[in-house]
C-alpha positions in Angstrom: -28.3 10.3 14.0 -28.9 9.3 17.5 -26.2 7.8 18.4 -22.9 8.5 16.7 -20.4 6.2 18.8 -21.3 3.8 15.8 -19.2 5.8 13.7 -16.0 5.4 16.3 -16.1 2.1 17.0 -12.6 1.3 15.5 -11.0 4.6 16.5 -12.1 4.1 19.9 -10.9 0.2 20.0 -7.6 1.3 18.3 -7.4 4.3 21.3 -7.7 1.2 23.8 -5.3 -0.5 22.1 -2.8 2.1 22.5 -3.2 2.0 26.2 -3.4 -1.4 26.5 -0.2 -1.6 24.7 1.8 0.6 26.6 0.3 -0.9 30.1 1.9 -4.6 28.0 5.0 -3.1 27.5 5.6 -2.4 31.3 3.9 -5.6 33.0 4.7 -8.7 29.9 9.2 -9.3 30.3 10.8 -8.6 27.0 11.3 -12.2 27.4 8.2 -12.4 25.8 7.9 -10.5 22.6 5.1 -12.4 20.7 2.8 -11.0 22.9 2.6 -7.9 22.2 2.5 -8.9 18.1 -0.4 -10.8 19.3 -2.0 -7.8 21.2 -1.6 -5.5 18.2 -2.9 -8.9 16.0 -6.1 -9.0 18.1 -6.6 -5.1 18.8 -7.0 -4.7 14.6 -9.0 -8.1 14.3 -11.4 -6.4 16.3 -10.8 -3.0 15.2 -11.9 -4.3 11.7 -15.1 -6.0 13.6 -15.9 -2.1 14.1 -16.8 -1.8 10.2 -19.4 -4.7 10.4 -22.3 -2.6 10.5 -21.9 -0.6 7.6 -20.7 -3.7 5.5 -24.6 -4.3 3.8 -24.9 -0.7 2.4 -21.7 -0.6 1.1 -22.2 -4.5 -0.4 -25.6 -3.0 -2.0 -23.5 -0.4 -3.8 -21.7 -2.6 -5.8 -25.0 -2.9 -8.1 -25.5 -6.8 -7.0 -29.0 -5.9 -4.8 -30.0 -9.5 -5.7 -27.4 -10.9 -3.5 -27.4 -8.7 -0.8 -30.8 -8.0 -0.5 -31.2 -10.2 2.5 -28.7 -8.5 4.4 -29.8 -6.0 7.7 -28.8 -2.5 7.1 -27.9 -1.5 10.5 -27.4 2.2 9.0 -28.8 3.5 6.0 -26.7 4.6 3.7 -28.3 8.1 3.6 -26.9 9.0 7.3 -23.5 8.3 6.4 -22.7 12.4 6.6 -22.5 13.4 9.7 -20.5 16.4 10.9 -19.2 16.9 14.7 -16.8 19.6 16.3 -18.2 22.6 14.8 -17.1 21.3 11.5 -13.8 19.7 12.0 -14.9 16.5 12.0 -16.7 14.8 8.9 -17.9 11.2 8.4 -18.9 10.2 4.7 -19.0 7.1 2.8 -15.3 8.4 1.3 -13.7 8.6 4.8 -15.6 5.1 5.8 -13.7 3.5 3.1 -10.2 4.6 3.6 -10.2 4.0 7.1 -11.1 0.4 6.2 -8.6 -0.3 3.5 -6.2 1.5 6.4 -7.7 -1.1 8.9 -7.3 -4.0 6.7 -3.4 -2.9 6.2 -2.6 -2.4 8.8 -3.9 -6.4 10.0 -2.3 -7.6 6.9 0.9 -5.9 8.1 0.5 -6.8 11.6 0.2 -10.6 10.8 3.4 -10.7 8.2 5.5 -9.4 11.1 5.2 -12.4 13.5 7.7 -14.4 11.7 10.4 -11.4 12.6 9.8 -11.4 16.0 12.9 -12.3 16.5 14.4 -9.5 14.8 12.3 -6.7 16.4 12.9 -8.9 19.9 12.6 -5.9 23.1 11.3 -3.5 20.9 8.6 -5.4 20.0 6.4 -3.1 23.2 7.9 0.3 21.2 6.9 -1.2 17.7 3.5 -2.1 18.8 2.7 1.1 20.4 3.9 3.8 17.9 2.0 1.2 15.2 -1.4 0.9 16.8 -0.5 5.4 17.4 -0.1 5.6 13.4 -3.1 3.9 12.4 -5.1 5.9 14.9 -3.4 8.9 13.6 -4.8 8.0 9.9 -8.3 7.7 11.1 -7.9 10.9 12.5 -6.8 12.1 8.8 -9.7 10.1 6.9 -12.5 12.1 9.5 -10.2 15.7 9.2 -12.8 18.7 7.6 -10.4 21.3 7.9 -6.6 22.1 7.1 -5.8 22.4 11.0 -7.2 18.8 12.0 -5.5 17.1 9.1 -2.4 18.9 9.6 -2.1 17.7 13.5 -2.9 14.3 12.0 -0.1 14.2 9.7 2.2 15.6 12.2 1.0 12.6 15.1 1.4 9.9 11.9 5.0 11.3 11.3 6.1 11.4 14.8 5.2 7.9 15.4 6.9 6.6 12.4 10.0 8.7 12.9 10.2 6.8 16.2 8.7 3.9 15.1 12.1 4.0 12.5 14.6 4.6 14.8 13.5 2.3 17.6 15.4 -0.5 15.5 18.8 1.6 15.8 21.2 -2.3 16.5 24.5 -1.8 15.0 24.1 -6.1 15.7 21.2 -5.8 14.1 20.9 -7.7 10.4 18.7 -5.7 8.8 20.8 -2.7 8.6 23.7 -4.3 6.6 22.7 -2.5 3.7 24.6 1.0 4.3 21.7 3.3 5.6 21.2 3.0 10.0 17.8 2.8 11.0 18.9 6.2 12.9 20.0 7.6 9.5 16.7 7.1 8.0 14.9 8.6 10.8 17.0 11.6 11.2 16.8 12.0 7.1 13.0 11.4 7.6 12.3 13.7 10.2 14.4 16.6 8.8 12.2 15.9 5.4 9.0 16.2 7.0 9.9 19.3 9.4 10.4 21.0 6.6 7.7 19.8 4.4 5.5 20.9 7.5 6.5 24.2 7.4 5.7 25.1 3.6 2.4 23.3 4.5 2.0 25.7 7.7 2.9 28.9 5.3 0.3 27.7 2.8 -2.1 27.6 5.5 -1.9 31.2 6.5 -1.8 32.2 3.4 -5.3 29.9 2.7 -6.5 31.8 5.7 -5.9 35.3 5.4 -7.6 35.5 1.4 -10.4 33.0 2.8 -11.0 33.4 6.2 -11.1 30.0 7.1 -9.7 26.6 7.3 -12.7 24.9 6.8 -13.4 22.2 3.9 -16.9 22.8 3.7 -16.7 26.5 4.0 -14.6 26.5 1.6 -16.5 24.4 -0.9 -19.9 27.0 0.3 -17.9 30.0 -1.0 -16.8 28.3 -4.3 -20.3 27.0 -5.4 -21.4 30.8 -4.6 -18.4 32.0 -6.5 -16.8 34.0 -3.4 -14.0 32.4 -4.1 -10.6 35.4 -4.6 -8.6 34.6 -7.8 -4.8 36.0 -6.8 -1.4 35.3 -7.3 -0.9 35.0 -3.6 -3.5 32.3 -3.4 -2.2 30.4 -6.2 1.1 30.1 -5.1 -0.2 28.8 -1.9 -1.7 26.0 -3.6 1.6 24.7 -5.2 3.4 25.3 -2.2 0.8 23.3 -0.2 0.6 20.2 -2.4 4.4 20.6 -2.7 4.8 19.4 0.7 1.7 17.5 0.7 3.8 15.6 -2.0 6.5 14.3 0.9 4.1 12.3 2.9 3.3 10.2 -0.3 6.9 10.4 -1.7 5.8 12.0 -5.0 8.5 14.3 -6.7 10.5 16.3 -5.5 10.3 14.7 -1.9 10.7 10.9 -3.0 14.1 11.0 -2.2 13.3 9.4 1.7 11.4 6.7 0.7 14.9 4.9 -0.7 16.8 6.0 2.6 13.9 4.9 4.9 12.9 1.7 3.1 17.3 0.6 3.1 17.4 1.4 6.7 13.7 -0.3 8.2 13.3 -3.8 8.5 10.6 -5.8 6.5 7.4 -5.1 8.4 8.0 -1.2 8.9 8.8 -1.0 5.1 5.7 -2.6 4.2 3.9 -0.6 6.6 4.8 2.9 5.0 4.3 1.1 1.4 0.7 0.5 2.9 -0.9 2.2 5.7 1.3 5.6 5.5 0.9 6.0 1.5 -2.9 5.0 1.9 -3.6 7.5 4.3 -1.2 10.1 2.3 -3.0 9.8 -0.4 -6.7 9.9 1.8 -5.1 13.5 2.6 -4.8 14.3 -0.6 -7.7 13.3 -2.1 -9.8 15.3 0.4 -7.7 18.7 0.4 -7.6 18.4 -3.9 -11.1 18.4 -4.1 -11.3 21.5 -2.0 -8.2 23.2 -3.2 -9.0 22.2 -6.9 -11.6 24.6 -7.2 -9.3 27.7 -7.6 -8.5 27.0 -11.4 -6.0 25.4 -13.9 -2.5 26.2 -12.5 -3.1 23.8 -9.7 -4.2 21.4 -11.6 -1.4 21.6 -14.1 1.7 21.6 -11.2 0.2 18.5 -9.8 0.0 16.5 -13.4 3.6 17.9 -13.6 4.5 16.4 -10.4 2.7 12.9 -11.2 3.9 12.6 -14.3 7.5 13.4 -12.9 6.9 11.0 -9.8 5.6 7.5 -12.2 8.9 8.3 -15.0 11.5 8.5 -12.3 10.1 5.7 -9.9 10.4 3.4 -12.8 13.6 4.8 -13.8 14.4 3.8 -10.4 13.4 0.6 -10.1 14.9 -0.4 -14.0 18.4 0.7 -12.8 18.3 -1.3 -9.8 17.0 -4.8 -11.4 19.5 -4.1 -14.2 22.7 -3.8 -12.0 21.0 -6.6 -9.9 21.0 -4.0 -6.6 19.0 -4.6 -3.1 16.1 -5.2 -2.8 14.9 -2.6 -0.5 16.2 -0.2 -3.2 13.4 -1.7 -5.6 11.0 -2.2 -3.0 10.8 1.8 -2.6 11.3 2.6 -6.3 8.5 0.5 -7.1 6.6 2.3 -4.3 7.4 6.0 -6.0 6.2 5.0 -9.3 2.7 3.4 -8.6 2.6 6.2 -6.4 2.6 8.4 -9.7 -0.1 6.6 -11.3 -2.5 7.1 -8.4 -0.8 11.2 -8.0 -2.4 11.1 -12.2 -6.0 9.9 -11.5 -6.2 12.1 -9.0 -4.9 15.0 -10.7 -7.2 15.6 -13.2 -9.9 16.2 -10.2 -13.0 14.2 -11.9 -15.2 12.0 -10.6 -14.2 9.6 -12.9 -10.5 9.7 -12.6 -10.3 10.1 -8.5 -12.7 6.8 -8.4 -9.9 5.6 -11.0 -7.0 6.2 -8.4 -8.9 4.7 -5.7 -9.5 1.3 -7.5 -5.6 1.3 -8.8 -4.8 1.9 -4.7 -7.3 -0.9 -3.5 -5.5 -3.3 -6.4 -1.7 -1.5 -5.4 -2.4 -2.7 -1.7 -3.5 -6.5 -2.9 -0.2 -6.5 -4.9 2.2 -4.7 -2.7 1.3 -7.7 0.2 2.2 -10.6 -2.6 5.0 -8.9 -3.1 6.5 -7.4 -0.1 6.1 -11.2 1.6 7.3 -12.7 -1.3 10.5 -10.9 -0.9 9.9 -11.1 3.1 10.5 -15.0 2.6 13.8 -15.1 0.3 15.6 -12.7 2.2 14.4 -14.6 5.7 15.5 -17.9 4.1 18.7 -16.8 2.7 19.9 -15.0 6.1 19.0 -18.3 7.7 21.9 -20.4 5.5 24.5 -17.3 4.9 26.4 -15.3 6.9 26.5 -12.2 4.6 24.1 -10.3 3.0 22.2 -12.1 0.3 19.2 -9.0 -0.5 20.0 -8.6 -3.6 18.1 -9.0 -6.9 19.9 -12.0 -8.4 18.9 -13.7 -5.5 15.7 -14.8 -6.5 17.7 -16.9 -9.3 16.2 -20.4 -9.3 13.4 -20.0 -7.1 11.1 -21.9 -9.6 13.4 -25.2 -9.3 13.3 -25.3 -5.8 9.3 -24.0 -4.9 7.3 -23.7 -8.4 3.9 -23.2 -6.1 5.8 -20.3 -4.8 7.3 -18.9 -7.8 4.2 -18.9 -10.0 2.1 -17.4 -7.3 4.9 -14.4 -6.8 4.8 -14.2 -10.5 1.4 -13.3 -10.5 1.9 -10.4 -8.2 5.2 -9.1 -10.3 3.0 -9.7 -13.5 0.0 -7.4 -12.0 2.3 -4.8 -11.3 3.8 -5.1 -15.1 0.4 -4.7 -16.1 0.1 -7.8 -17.8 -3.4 -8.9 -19.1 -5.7 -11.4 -17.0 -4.1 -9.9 -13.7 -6.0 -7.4 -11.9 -3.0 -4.7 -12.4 -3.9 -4.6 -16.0 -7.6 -3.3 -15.3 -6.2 -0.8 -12.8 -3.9 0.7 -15.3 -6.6 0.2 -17.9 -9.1 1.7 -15.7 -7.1 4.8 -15.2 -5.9 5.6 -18.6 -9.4 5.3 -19.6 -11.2 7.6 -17.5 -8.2 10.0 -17.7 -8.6 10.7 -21.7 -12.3 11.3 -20.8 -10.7 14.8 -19.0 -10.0 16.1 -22.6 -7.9 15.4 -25.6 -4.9 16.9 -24.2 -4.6 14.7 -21.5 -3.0 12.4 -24.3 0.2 14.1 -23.0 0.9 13.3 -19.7 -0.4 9.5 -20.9 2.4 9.0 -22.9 5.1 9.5 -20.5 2.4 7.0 -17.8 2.8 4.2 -20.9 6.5 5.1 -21.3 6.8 4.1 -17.5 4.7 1.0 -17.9 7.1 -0.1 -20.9 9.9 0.2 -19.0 7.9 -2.0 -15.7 7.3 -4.3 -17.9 11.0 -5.1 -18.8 12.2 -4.9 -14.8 9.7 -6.8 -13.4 9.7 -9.5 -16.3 13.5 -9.5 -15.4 12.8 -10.8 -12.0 10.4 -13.3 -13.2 13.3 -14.4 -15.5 16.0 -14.7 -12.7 13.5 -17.2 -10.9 13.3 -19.6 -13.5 17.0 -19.4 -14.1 18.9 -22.8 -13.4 20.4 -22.3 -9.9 23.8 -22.3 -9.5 24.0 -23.6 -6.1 21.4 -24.9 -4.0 23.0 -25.5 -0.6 21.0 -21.9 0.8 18.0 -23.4 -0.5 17.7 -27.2 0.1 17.2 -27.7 3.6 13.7 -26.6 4.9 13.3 -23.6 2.4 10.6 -20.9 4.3 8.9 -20.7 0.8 7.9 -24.6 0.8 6.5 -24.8 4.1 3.2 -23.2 5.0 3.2 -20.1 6.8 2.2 -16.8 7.1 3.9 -15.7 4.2 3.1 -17.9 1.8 -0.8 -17.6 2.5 -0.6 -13.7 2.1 1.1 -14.2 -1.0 -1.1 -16.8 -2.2 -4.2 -15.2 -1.6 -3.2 -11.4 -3.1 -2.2 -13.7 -6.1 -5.9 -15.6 -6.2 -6.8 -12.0 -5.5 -5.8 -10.5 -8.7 -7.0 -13.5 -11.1 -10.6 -12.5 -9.3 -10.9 -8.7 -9.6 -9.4 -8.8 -12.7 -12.6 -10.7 -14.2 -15.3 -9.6 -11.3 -13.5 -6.0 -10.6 -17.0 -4.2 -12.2 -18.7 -4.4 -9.0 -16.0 -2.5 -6.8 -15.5 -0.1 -9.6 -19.7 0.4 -9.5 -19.5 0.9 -5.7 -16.7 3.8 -5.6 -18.6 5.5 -8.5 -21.3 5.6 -5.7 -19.2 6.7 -2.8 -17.0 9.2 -4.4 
């Protein structure tokens, strides 16, 4: 195309916004922290503007011509590729896509943090910054065509939440009171990552010296012409590279971190790894399996291994810690690791079918892990305001239907989706997957069973919770008087719109599914 700027319209606002921000941080007083919330607010509103023009072709997609044939196609859909920096750089409908369900996150995320200003108070300049520097550095991953450019990427994206984490380092601070610092879980987080980096760096140069290069699209050239060297060497380098690869999502082995980070972050950074960071981990993923899946079946057996390992002991996870009634930070992050598993599955397979599969369980993970995370965002905001000591546990929910049944029935949606429970979107997700996954062969039956042995147990857990709400309450008095949940706020409409959410796509989902089949 002529002019390509349309393509980096959003990167470049974001790249403003960073400046912007750190110019805010110096001039506004820390007397003043909702302004920067409301800079980052404003900076992603209008970074989301930047996908406007490609909105018609990608509406068209989802086979419903008749109702978006009116619409002006600023770009046709064919000029969607476009390559720039000798390669490293590639724009396709794919990349498109996940830097708008990044976009979108990151608003959503942006806007349930304004009612914890007060928490973050004069960090609120550093937490702005490093956010709008992470969402920039996941653009940079959805665009990446070779292992170098998505490896800097993931490095920038770590860095800023490794400092995003420890910015919050209060021993005053209330969030914290749940044994793990917010300098614990940085420290545990960066050591993680520095060395998941350098198995990644070793597969590299191993990559390299069989292939030659570090490009994607080279290397898909040499495997359609069958250059492609079948050795030990280059095998191993595979596994080793998806093994750290693995980290950045929190699949097995490395899902160890997510628990420590999630105990010691406050509400808004936890939901912003849950989101943004896992989205764009798994937007690495996708593109390097799809490159790195043509060298043959011991790949693609080590990474069903490690999905099936990472959706059985996320779940495992999360049923131990509703059952002893534990936080629930410590369920927020178990819950993460297991759905994490059952997108690590679809893509696994490395079909058509079953990558489009993960992306429309991610899409309907995001839609449920908002309900959810501000559901819980309220109840512990609510209970800190009426009790001195720490109240984020589990059993707290108990009675939430007596005192707010709007709010309890639209959280129950969300904790019914993610149970997989039928006329919630959740249920075609899962459906969706397991489907298209037995399409890859009869043996896939296998790893299946231990996926529906993991939703069984989800169903129990998050049932549970459902059960504690609409237990009778033994005392009201942290409830009563002007309860967060009965007032409206920004909260509550995030939670009640994923929950109106999931009732739709679970009955008009077809069109989305129809459009990724067209992308991927």
């Amino acid at each position: 195309m002529e002019n390509t700027l349309v393509y980096f319209i959003s990167d470049i606002i974001l790249a403003l916004g960073v400046i912007l921000s750190i110019i805010a941080g110096f001039k506004i007083k820390d007397k003043s922290p909702k302004i920067h919330i409301y800079i980052l607010n404003a900076i992603l509103f209008a970074a989301l503007l930047g996908f406007l023009p490609f909105s018609p072709e990608f509406l068209k997609l989802s086979n419903l011509q008749s109702l978006f044939s009116g619409f002006i196609s600023f770009i046709p859909y064919e000029d969607y590729n476009l390559t720039l920096l000798q390669g490293s750089v590639l724009i396709n409908p794919l990349s498109i896509l996940f830097k708008f369900l990044i976009t979108v996150s990151a608003f959503v995320v942006s806007i349930a943090a304004i009612p914890f200003i007060k928490i973050l108070n004069r960090k609120t300049a550093n937490f702005t910054t490093l956010f709008l520097l992470a969402v920039l550095s996941g653009f940079f991953i959805c665009i990446s065509n070779d292992f170098l450019s998505l490896f800097i990427s993931i490095e920038i994206l770590s860095t800023a939440l490794c400092f995003m984490l420890a910015s919050f380092n209060d021993k005053k601070n209330i969030i914290n009171v749940e044994g793990t610092g917010a300098l614990e879980a940085s420290v545990k987080y960066f050591i993680t990552g520095a060395i998941s980096s350098c198995l990644m760096l070793l597969a590299m140069s191993y990559i390299y010296l069989h292939l030659g290069t570090l490009n994607f699209s080279d290397i898909e050239t040499l495997s359609i012409n069958k250059l492609l060297p079948q050795t030990p060497l280059l095998n191993i380098a595979e596994v080793f590279f998806f093994t750290a690869f693995a980290f950045k999502i929190g699949a097995y082995p490395f899902y160890i971190w997510v628990m420590d980070v999630f105990k010691g972050s406050n509400y808004s950074t936890g939901l912003f790894i849950a989101t943004v960071v896992e989205t764009a981990g798994i937007t690495g993923f996708i593109k390097t399996v799809l490159v790195l899946g043509f060298f043959g079946s011991i790949l693609n057996f080590a990474l069903i291994l490690c999905a099936v390992l990472t959706l059985v002991i996320g779940n495992m996870l999360a049923f131990r810690t509703v059952k002893k009634e534990g936080p629930i930070k410590d369920f927020l992050s178990a819950s993460t690791i297991g759905n994490m598993g059952y997108i690590f599955l679809g893509i696994s397979f490395l079909t058509k079918g079953s990558i489009c599969a993960a992306i429309f369980y991610l899409i309907i993970y995001l839609i449920m892990n908002f309900g959810l995370w501000t559901g819980f965002m309220l109840i512990g905001k609510n209970l800190r305001k009426y009790e001195k000591r720490d109240t984020d546990i589990i059993s707290s929910t108990r009675g939430l239907a007596y005192i707010s049944p709007a709010f309890a029935a639209a959280f129950s949606v969300c904790l019914l989706s993610f149970a997989g429970f039928p006329v919630m979107a959740g249920f075609s997700a899962k459906f969706y997957l397991f489907v298209e996954t037995l399409r890859t062969g009869v043996w896939a039956v296998y790893p299946l069973l231990f996926a529906a042995f993991a939703s069984i147990i989800a169903v129990y857990y998050y049932f549970k919770i459902i059960y504690y709400m609409f237990l009778k309450p033994t005392d009201l008095k942290a409830f009563k008087k002007n309860a967060a949940f009965n007032k409206t706020n920004i909260c509550t409409f995030i939670l009640f719109i994923s929950a109106s959410l999931l009732f739709i796509l679970f009955f008009f989902g077809a069109p989305l599914i129809e459009m990724l089949n067209n992308i991927v």
